[in-house]
Structure formats: structure tokens, C-alpha cells
C-alpha positions as CSV (number, residue, x, y, z in Angstrom):
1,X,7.6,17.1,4.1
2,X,7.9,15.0,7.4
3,X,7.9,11.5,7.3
4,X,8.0,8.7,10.2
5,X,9.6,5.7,10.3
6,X,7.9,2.7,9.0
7,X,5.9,5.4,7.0
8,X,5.4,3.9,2.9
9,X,6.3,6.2,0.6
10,X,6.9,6.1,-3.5
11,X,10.5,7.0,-4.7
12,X,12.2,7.3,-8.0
13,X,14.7,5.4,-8.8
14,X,16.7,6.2,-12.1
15,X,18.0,2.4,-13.4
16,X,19.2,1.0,-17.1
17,X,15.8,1.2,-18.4
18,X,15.0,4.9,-16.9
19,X,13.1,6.4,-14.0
20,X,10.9,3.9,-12.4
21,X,8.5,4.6,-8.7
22,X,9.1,2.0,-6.3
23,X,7.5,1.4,-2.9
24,X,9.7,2.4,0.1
25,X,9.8,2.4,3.6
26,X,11.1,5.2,5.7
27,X,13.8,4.0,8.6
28,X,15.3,7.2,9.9
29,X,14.6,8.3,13.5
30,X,13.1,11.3,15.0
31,X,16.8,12.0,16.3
32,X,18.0,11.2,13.1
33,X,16.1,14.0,11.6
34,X,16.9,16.3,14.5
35,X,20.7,16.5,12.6
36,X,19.8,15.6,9.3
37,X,17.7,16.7,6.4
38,X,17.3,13.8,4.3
39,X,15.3,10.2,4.4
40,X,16.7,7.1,4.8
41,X,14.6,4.6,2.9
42,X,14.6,0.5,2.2
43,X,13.1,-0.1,-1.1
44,X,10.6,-3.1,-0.7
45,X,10.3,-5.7,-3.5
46,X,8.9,-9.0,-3.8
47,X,11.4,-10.6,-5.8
48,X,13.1,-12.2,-2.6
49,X,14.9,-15.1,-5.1
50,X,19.2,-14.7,-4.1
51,X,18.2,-12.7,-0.8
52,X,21.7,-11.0,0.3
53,X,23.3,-10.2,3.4
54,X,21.4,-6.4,3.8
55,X,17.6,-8.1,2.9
56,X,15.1,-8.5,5.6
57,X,11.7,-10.7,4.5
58,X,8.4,-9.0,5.5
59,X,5.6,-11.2,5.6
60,X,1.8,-9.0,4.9
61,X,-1.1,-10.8,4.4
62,X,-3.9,-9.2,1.9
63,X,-7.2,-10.6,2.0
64,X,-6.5,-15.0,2.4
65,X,-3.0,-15.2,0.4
66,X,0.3,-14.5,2.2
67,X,2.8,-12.5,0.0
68,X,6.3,-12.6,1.2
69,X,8.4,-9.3,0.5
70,X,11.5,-8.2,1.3
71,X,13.5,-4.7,2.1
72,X,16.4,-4.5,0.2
73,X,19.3,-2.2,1.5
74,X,22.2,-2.7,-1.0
């Protein structure tokens, strides 16, 4: 399957408490996947409380409210 970046996709993350899906966005390249078979991903959550050094906020707005996200790389 192909992805491009800034595609969302689902991914499964195994934790404490088992497998859980969690949104995602893609980041690799079109030259990264000219070397490489894999996907690089940053999960997106909304808990942006004790942001650290690798989080970017996202800002979306859905319908009238403003949700702020974040990508989380660590």
C-alpha cells in the first residue's frame, strides 16, 4: 500500500493495557520511499498537557469549535 505524506492513517500500537488504533499522520517523502520500504508516521493526540521537545500543535477547526491537537514523535 502507498501512502503520501500528510496522508491520515490508523495504526496499532501495542501499550500496558494492549493493542489500541490511533490516528497517524504519514511524514515520509516520495524519495524516502524510493530507498525505503517502511512509513514514517507521527501519532496525533489531543492530550497536548506537558508538550515535549519532539511535539508540534495542529490547530483543525470542526464545525464552530477549535480543537487543538498535537503530533507526538517521542
Amino acid at each position: 500500500m502507498s501512502f503520501n505524506p500528510g496522508d491520515i492513517v490508523t495504526v496499532d500500537l501495542t501499550g500496558v493495557k494492549g493493542m489500541k488504533r490511533r490516528p497517524a499522520v504519514v511524514l515520509s517523502s516520495v524519495k524516502y520511499y524510493a530507498i525505503r520500504p517502511d512509513t514514517i508516521v507521527g501519532l496525533i493526540t489531543t492530550r497536548t498537557r506537558g508538550l515535549g521537545e519532539t511535539d508540534y500543535e495542529l490547530y483543525t477547526r470542526l464545525e464552530t469549535s477549535r480543537f487543538t491537537c498535537c503530533i507526538r514523535f517521542s
